[in-house]
matplotlib code that plots the C-alpha trace (Angstrom):
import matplotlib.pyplot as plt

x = [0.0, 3.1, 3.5, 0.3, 1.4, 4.6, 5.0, 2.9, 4.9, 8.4, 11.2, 12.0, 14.6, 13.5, 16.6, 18.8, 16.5, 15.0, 11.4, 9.9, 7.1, 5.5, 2.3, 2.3, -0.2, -0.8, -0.4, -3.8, -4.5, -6.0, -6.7, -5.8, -2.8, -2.8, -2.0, 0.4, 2.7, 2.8, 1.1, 1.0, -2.3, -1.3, 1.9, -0.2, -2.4, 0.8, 2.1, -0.4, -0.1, 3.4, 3.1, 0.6, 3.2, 2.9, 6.3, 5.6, 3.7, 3.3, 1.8, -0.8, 0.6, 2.4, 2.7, 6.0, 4.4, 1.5, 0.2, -0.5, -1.9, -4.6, -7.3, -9.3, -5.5, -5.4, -1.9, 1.1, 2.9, 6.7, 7.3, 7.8, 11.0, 9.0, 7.8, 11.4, 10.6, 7.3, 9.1, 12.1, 9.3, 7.5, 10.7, 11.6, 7.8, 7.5, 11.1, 11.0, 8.4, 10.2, 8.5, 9.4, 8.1, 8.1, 6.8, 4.5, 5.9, 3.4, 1.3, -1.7, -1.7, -5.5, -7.1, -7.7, -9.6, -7.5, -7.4, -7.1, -6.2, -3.2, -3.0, -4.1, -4.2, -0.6, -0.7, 1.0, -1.4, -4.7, -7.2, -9.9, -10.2, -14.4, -13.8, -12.7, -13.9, -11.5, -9.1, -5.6, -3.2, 0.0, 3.0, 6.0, 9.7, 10.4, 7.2, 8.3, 12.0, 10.4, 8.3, 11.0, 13.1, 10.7, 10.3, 14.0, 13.8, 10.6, 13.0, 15.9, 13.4, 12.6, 16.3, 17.4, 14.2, 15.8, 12.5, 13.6, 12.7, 10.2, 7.1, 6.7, 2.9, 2.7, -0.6, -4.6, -3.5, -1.1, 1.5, 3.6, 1.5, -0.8, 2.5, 3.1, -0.4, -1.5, -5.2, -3.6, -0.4, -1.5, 1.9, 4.2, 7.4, 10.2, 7.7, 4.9, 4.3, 6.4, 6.7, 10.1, 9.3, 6.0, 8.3, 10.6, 9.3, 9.1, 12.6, 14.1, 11.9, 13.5, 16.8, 16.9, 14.6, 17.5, 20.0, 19.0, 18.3, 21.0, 21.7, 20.5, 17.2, 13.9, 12.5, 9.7, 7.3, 3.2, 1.5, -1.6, -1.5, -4.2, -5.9, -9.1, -9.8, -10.4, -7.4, -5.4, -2.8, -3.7, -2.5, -0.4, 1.2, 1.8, 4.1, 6.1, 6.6, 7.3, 9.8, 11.6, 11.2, 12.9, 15.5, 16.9, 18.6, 17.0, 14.1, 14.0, 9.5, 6.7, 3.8, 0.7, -2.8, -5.7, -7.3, -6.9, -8.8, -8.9, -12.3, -15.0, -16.0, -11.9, -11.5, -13.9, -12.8, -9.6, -11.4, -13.8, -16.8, -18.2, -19.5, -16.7, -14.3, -11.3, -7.9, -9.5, -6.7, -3.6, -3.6, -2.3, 0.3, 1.0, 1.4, 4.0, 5.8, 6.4, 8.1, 10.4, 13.1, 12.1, 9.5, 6.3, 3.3, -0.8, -3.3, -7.2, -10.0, -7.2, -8.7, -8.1, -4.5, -5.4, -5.7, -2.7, -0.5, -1.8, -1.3, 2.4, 3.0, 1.5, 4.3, 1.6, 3.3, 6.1, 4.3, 0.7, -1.4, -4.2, -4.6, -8.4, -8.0, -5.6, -7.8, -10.2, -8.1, -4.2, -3.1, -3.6, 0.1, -0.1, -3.0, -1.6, 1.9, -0.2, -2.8, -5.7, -6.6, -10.5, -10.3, -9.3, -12.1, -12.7, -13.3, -16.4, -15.7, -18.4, -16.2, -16.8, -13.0, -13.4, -16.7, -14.9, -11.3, -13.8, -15.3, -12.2, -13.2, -10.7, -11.3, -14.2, -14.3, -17.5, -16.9, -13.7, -13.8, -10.3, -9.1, -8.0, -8.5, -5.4, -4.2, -7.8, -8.8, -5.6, -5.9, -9.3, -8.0, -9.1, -12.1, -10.7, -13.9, -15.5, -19.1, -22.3, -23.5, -26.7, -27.6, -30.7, -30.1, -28.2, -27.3, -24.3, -24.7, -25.3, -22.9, -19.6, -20.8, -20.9, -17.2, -15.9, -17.2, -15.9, -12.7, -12.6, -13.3, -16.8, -19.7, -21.9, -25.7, -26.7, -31.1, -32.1, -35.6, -34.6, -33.6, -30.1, -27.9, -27.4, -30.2, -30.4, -27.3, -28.3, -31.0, -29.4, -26.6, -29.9, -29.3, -26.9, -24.9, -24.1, -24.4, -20.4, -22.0, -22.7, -18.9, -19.2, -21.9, -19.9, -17.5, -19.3, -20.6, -17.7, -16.6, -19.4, -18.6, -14.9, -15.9, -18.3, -21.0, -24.4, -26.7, -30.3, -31.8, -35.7, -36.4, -38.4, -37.5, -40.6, -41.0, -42.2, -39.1, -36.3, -36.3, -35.7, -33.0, -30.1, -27.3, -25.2, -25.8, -27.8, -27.0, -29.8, -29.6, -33.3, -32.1, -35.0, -37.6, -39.3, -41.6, -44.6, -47.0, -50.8, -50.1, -47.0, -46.9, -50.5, -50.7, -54.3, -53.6, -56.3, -56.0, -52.4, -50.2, -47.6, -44.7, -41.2, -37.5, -37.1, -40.1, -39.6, -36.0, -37.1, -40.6, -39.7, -42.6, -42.0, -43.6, -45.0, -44.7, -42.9, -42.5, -40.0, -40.7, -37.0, -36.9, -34.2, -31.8, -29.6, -28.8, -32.0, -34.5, -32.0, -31.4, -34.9, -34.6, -31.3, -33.6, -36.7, -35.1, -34.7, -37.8, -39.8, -40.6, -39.1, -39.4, -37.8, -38.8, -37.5, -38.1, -34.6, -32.3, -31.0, -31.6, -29.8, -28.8, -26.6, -24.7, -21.2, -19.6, -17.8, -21.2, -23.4, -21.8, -22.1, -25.3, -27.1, -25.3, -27.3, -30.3, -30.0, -28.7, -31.6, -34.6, -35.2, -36.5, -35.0, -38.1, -35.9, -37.5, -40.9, -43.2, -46.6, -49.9, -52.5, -53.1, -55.8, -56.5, -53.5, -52.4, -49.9, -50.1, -46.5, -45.9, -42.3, -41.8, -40.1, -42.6, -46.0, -46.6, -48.2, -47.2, -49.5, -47.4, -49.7, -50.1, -48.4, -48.9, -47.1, -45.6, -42.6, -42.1, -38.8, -39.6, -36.9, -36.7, -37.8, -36.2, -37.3, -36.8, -40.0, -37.7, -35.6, -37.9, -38.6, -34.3, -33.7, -36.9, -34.3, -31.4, -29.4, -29.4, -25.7, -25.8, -27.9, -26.2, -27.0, -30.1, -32.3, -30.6, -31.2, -31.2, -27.7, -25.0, -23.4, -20.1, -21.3, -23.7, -20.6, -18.6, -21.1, -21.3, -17.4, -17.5, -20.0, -18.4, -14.6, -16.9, -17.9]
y = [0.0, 2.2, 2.0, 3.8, 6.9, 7.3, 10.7, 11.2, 8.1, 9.9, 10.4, 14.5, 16.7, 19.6, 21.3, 19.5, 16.0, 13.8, 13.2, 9.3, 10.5, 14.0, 13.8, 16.2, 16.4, 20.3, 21.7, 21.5, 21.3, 17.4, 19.4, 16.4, 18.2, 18.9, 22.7, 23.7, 20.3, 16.9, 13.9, 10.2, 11.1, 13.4, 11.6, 8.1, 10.6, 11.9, 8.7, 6.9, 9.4, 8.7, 4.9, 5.1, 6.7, 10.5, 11.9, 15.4, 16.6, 19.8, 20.5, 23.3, 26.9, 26.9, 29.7, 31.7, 33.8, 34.1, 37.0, 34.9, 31.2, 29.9, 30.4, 28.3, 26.8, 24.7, 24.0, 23.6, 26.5, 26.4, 29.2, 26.7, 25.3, 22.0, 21.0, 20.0, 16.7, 16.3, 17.5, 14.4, 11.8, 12.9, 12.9, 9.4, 8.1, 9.6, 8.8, 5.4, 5.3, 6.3, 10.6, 13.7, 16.3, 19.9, 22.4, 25.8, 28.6, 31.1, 34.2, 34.8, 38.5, 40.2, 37.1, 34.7, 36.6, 35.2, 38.2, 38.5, 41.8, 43.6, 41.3, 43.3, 41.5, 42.6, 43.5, 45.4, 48.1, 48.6, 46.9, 45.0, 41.4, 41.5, 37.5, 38.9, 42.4, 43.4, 46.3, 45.5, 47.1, 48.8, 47.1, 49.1, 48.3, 46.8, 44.2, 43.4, 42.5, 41.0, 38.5, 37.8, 36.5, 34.7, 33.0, 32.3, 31.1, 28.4, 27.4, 26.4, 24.8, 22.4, 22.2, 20.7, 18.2, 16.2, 17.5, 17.9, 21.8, 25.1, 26.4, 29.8, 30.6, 33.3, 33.1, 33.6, 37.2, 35.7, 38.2, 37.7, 37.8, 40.9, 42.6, 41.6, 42.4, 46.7, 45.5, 44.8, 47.0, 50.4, 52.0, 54.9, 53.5, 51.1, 48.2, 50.0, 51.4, 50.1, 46.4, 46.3, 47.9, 45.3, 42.3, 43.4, 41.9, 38.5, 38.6, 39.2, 36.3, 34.3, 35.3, 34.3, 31.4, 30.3, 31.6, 28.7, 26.0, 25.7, 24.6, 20.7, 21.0, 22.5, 25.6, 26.7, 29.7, 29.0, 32.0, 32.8, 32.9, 35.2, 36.9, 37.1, 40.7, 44.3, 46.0, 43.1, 41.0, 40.0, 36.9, 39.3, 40.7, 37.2, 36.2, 38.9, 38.2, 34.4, 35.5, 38.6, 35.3, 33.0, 34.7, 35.4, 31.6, 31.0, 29.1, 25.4, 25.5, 27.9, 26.0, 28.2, 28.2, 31.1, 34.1, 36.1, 35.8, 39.4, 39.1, 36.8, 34.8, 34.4, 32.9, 29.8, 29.5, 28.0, 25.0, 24.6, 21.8, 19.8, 20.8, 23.0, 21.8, 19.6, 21.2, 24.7, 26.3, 24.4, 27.4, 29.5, 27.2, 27.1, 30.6, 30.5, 27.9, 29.3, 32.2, 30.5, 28.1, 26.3, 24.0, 24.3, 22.7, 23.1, 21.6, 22.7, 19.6, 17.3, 14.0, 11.7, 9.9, 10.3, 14.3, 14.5, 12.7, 14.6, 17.8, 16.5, 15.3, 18.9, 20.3, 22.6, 21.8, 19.7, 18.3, 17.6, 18.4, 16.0, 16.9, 16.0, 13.2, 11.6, 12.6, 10.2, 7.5, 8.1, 5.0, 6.3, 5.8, 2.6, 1.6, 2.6, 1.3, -2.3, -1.8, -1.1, 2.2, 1.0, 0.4, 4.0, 5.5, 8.9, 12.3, 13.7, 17.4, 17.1, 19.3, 17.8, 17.8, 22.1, 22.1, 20.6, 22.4, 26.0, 24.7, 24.5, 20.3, 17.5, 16.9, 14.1, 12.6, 12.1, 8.6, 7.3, 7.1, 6.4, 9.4, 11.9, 8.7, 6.3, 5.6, 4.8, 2.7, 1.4, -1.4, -3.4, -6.6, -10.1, -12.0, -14.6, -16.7, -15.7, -15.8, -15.4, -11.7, -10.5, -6.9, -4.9, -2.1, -0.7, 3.2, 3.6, 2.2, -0.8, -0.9, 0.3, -2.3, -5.2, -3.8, -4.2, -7.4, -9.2, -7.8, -9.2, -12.3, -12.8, -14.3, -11.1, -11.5, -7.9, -7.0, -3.9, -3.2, -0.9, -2.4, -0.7, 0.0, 3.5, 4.8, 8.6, 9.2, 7.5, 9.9, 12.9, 12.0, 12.9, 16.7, 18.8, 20.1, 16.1, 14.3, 13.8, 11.7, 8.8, 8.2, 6.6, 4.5, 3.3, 2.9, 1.0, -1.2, -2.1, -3.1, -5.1, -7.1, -7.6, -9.4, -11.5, -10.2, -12.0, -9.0, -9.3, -6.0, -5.2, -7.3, -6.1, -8.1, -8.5, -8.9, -12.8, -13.3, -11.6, -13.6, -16.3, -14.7, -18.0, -15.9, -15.6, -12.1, -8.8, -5.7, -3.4, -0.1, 0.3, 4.1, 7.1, 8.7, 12.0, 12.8, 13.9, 16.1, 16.8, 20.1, 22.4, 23.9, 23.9, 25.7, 25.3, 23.5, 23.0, 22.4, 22.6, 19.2, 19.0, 16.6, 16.1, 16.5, 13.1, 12.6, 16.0, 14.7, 11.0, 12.3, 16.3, 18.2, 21.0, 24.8, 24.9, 27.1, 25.2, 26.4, 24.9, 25.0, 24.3, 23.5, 21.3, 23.9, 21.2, 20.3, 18.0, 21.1, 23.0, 19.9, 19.5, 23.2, 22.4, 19.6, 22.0, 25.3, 26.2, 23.3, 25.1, 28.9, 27.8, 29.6, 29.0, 29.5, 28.7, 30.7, 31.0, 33.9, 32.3, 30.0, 26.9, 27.6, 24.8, 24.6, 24.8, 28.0, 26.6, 24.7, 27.9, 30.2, 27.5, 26.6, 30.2, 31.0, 28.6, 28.7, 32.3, 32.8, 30.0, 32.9, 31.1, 33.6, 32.8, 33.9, 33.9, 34.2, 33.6, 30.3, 29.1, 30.3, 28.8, 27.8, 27.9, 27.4, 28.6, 31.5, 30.8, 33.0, 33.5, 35.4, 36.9, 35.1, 38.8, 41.2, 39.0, 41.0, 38.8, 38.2, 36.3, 33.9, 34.0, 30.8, 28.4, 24.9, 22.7, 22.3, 20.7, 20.8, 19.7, 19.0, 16.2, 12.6, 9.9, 6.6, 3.5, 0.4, -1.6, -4.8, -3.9, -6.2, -8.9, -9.4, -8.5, -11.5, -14.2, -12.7, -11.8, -7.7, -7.3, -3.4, -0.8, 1.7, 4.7, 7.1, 4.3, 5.2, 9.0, 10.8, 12.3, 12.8, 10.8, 10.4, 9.6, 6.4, 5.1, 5.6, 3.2, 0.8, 0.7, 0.4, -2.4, -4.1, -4.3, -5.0, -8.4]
z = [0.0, 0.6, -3.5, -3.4, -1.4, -2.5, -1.5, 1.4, 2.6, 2.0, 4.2, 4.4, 5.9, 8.0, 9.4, 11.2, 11.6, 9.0, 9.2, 8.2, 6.1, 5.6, 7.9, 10.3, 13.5, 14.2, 17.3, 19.4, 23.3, 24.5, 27.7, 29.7, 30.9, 34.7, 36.0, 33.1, 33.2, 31.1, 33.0, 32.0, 30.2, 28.1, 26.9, 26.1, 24.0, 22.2, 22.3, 20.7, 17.0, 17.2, 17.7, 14.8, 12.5, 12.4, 11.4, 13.3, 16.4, 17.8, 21.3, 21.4, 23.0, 25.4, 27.6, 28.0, 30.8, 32.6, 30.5, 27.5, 28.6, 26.1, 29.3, 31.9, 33.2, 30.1, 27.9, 28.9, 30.7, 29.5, 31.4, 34.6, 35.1, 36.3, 33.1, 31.7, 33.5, 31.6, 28.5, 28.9, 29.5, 26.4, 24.3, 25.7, 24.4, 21.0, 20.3, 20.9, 18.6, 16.2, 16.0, 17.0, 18.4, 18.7, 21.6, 20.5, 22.2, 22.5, 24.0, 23.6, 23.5, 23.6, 22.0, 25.2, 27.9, 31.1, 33.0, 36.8, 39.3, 38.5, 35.4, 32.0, 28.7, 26.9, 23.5, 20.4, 20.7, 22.5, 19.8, 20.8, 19.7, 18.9, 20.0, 23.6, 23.6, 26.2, 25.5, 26.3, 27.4, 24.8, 25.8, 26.6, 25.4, 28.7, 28.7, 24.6, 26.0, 29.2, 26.3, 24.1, 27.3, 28.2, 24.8, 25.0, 28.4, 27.1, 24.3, 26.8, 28.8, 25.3, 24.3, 27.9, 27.8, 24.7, 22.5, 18.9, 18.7, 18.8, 16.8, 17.3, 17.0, 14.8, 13.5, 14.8, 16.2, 19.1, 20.1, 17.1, 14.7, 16.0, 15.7, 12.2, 11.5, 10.9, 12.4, 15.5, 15.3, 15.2, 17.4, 16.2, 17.6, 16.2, 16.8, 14.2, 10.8, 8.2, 7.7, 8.8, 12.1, 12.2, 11.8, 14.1, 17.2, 15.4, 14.2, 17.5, 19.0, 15.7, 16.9, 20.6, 20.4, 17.8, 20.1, 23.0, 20.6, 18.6, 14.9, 15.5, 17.0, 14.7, 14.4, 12.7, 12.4, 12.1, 10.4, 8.5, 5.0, 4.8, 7.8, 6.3, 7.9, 6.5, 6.8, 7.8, 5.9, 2.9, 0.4, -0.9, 2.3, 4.0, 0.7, 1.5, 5.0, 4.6, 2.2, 4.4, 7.3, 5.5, 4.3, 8.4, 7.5, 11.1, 10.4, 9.2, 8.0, 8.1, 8.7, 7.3, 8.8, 8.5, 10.4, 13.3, 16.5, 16.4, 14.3, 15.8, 12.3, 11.6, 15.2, 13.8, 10.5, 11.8, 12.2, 9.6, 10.0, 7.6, 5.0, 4.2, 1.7, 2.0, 1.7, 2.2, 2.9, 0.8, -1.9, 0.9, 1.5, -2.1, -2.8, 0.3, -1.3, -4.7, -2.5, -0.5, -0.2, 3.3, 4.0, 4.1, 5.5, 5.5, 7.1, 6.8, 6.5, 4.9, 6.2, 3.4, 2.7, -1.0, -1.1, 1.3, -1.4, -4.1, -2.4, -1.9, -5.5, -6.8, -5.1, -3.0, 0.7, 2.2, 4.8, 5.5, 8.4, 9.6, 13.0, 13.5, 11.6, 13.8, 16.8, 15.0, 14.3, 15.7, 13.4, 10.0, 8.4, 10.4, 8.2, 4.9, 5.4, 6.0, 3.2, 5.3, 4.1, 4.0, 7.7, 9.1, 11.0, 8.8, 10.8, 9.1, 10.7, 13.4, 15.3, 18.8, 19.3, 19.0, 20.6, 23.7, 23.9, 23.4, 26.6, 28.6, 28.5, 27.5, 23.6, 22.4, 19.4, 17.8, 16.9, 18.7, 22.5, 23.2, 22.2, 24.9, 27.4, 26.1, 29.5, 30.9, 27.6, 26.3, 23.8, 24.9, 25.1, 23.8, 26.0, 28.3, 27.6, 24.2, 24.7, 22.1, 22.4, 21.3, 20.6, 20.0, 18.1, 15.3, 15.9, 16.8, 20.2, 18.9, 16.1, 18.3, 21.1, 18.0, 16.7, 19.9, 21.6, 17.9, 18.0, 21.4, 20.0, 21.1, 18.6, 17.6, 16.5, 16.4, 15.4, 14.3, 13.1, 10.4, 6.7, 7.3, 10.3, 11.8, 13.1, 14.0, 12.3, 9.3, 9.5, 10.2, 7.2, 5.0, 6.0, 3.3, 6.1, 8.0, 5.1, 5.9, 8.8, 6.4, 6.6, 9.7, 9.3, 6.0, 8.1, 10.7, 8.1, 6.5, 10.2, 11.2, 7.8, 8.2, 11.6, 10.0, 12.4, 12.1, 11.0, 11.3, 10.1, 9.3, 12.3, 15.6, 18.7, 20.6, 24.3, 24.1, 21.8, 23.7, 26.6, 23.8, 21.8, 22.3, 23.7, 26.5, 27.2, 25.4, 25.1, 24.8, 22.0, 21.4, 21.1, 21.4, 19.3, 19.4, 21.7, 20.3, 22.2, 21.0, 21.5, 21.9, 25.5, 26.0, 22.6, 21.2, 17.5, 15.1, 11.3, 10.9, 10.7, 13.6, 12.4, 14.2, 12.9, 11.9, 10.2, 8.0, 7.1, 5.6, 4.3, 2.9, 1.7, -0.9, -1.6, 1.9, 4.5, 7.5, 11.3, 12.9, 16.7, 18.7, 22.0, 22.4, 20.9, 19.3, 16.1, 15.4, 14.6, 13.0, 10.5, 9.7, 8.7, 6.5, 5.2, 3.9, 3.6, -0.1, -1.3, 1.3, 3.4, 6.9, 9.7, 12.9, 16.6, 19.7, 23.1, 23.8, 22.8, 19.4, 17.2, 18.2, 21.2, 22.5, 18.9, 19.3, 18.1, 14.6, 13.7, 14.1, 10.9, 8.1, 9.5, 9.9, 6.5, 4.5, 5.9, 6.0, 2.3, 1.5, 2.8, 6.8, 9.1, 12.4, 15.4, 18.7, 22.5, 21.1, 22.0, 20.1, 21.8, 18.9, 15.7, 13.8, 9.6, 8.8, 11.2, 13.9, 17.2, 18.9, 22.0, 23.1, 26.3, 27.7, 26.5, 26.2, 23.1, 20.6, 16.7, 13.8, 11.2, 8.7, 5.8, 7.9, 6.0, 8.6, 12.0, 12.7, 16.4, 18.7, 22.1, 22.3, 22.6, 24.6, 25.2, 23.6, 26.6, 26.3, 26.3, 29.6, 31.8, 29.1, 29.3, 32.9, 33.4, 31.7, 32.9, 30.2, 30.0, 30.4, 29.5, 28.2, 26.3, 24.3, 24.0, 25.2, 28.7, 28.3, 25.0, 24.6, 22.1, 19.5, 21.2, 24.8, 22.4, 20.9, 24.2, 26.4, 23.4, 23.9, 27.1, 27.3, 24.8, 27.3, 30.2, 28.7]

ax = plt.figure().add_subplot(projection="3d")
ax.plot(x, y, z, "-o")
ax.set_aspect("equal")
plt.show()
């Protein structure tokens, strides 16, 4: 299979080291770090990428001083003299498995609201970040040598560990770049104005990071290739800069990325979700490349081996980054190196990873629960009595429990009453926006069949029959369904058709009028709505302050943009009081002022899910419920479905 990536698969010289292959895992923050210093968590996460072949990894920021931490007490703080420690261990794992690995030095500048008495936000000049909204404060000559020591100081700190070498984080509006960039750089002295005075700051940090490392260790610089910003740096500008960078002879890659936190929308399109487009931002890279004579690497929704070797063979990048695919599935090269490409677990950009780290939480991944928890999950090891294991259900409960327990050697018989496996997220994979969501249940099917799993789909296990089902244990994935109220909050309805998100998205009407009444403020209304909008007038409601509420901050600008640009009229703090022929009455739930909707041809109303567990007593009657798992426990998330059916699966 190696014959097949012969580029991707390559061997490549980046300063002083030689790298096995050209895949490259970004710098990002697990947050499974504890108070600023490596633990044995977070090096069995890195670990793991490097044991599964990754030729590069780059921690997230790392604070130089405790002006410019990436917030909540999360990352790793290299301005502590304790973490050298930390650092050696990490060296010791991810070189004995053959990687290397490189620590982000930077500060966060006005971008990461981590503020405290006596303890101002530090930046070039005082220009509000509209992600933060907090004006910092102008640094003065002495804080910008104070920085840059303490840059030089977190380098030593790397160099003494046995770690292979420095990113400097240069992009997203940190401190080097918001000097760099005249949105954020707006002072008068040697450290403003022209572009030589801009990059001044960065090429003294380039110089004394240098300084302590040394010729045989790495260093590389990450910066935008385009911040993306009115009166920021453009395409054009960035060029420049990668070329006046490179030529210092000081730098061994640039490694280019896109934005600036300074602006809200730029601060989310680091990490674009599905649907965006795959390899979004490689022309960035490419234009950098045709400038300069170092390395240079992208990254940007490149989640499939087959566009990473193209990108390398066009000659667009040196190395490429696949950062949240490896969160998915850390043993990617692995897999390709044995010709196994079919079995690696694809990352469909559901962006729980982001959703998570935003939150100050350790990163999830929507479909693999090991991830973040390598120490606590390890390898699940194989059954010291195989046993015949039945289970009823085929979402992704069901389907992760099934992969598990036959990979553990156990006989699987797994029911499902549907004619094909994946429940909701089949379902939801029917929306333009998750349709990227059918990649997992592909690859769950494709699974399943590798095991030789006895499937028996389009069949509904009754009460009288499961106590009959000729198994050693059950597992129980019955899942949830809407609930389904006669009316919507005590609304009075009359003459207009209430449905429910997953009957609008496998039965779509067309040239109606649809109100879309959200309550549950996840995703499941707002995919109905992705579902209608464009065949259909859709308007949405929900009593809370916006639309979609509890959507993550990356999901919610693709999602308002299309239903937005497709004519949706979003209806925010308002509730249903009636309906009748075809006039809707709403009421804000602040003011008590009432609206009319007029022509409203049907209802599709969100007031969550219930859970489906009529056979829980029929099984725990015969004794064989080992485990239930999933929404027919409590209607949750994706992740925390596949996690119990995991989890079951080892407990067997």
């Amino acid at each position: 299979m190696s014959q097949d990536f012969p580029n991707l698969l390559s061997p490549i010289a980046i300063g002083p080291l030689t790298l096995r292959n050209r895949v490259l895992v970004t710098a990002h923050v697990p947050g499974i770090e504890a108070g600023g210093l490596l633990n044995e968590d977070y090096i069995a996460y890195q670990r793991a990428r490097a044991a599964g072949g990754a030729a590069l990894q780059i921690s997230g920021s790392s604070a130089v001083h405790e002006t410019g931490g990436v917030g909540g007490k999360r990352g790793i703080n290299a301005g502590d003299n304790a973490v050298v420690d930390g650092f050696g261990k990490l060296a010791d794992a991810i070189h004995a498995e053959g990687g290397r690995f490189l620590i982000q030095l930077g500060h966060a500048g006005a971008t990461v609201n981590d503020t405290d008495a006596g303890r101002p936000l530090l930046a070039p000049s005082p220009v509000m970040s509209r992600l933060i909204r907090e004006t910092p404060k102008e640094m003065t000559i002495g804080e910008i040598d104070m920085i840059i020591e303490a840059f030089a100081a977190g380098a030593r700190r790397v160099r003494t560990s046995g770690l292979d070498g420095v990113e400097i984080l240069a992009a997203f509006g940190y401190l080097a770049g918001a000097f760099m960039s005249p949105y954020s750089n707006i002072r008068t002295d040697e450290y403003g104005g022209s572009l030589e005075n801009r990059l001044r700051f960065t090429c003294r940090l380039i110089d004394a990071v240098r300084d302590v490392l040394g010729p045989d260790r790495i260093l590389g610089l990450r910066l935008p290739g385009d911040e993306r910003v009115e009166g920021g740096l453009s395409q054009d500008d960035l060029q420049e800069i990668s070329v006046l960078l490179a030529q210092t002879g000081k730098l061994d890659y640039l490694n280019v990325i896109v934005g600036t936190n300074y602006d809200r929308k730029g601060r989310m399109e680091h990490w674009p979700p599905a649907p965006a487009p795959h390899g979004l931002f490689v022309p960035l890279a490419a234009g950098i490349k045709k400038r300069v004579a170092i390395p240079v690497f992208t990254t940007g929704r490149i989640t499939d081996p087959a566009m990473a070797e193209a990108v390398i063979a066009a000659g667009d990048a040196d190395m490429v980054g696949m950062t949240r695919a490896h969160i998915s599935d850390p043993d990617i090269v692995a897999k390709l190196t044995a010709g196994r490409a079919e079995d690696i677990r694809p990352c469909v950009g559901a962006n729980l990873c982001i959703a998570r780290a935003m939150e100050g939480k350790p990163i999830r991944c929507f479909h693999n629960p090991v991830a973040a928890r390598e120490r606590e999950l390890g390898i699940s090891e194989p059954a010291s009595q195989p046993k015949h294991i039945a289970i009823i259900g085929g979402g992704v409960a069901g389907m992760e429990a099934a992969r598990v327990a036959a990979e553990r050697g156990h006989r699987v018989t797994l029911y499902d009453a549907q004619a094909r496996l994946g429940g909701q997220l089949r379902l939801w994979a029917q929306a333009p926006l998750t349709a990227e969501y059918q990649k997992t249940v592909s690859w769950y099917e494709g699974q399943l069949n590798r095991l030789q799993i006895s499937l028996h789909l389009g069949e509904t296990v009754t009460e009288a029959q499961a106590g009959t089902i000729d198994a050693d244990a059950v597992i129980l994935a019955t899942g949830a369904e809407p609930s389904k109220p006669a009316s919507l909050d005590g609304a009075e309805i009359t003459d207009i058709p209430i449905s429910d998100p997953y009957d609008a998205i496998a039965h779509p009407v067309s040239n109606k009028h649809v109100l879309i009444v959200d309550e549950g403020h996840g995703r499941a209304a707002l995919s109905a709505a992705d579902r209608l909008v464009g065949e259909n007038r859709v308007t949405l409601m929900t009593s809370e302050f916006a639309v979609g509420e509890l959507v993550t901050p990356t999901l919610k600008p693709p999602i308002y943009e299309r239903l937005l640009k497709q004519g949706a009229v979003f209806r925010p703090n308002e509730t249903v009081v009636s309906a009748h022929g075809s006039t809707v009455t709403a009421r804000n739930v602040h003011s008590g002022f009432e609206v009319r909707i007029e022509a409203v041809d049907l209802i599709v109303s969100w007031q969550g899910a219930k859970v489906v567990s009529n056979l829980r007593s029929a099984l725990t009657k015969h004794g064989k419920l080992v485990a239930e798992i999933g929404d027919c426990v409590a209607p949750r998330q994706v992740h925390i479905a596949i996690a119990e059916g995991n989890l079951a699966a080892r407990s067997l």
